[in-house]
N, C-alpha and C positions, 0 to 999 in steps of 0.2 A: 481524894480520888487518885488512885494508884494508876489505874489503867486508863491508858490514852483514849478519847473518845473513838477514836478511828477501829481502835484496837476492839473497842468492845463493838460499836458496830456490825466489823466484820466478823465476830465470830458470831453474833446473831446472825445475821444473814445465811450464815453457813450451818447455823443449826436450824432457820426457819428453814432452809432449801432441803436438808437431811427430814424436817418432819414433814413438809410439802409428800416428799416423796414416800416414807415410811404413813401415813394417811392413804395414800393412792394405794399402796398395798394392802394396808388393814380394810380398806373400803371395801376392798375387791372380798377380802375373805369375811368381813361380816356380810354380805351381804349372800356370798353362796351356804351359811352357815346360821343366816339369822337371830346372831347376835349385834347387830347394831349397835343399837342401847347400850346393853352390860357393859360392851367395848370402850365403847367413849364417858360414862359414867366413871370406871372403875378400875381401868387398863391401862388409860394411857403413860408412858413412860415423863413425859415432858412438862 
């Protein structure tokens, strides 16, 4: 194990807090576009 547990950790957190918020957008735009679905199916980046 290379990397400190701290280490990994924190850059989870910083990437859940980046998808937390990249979600809140995507929500916003499937939902006035009604692609939901296809969205989270087939798009996600993460």
């Amino acid at each position: 194990m290379a990397e400190s547990p701290l280490r990994i950790r924190r850059a989870y957190e910083e990437g859940y807090r980046k998808r937390q918020n990249y979600n809140k957008g995507m929500d916003q735009w499937t939902e006035e576009t009604g692609k939901r679905e296809f969205w989270h199916l087939y798009c996600r980046p993460f």
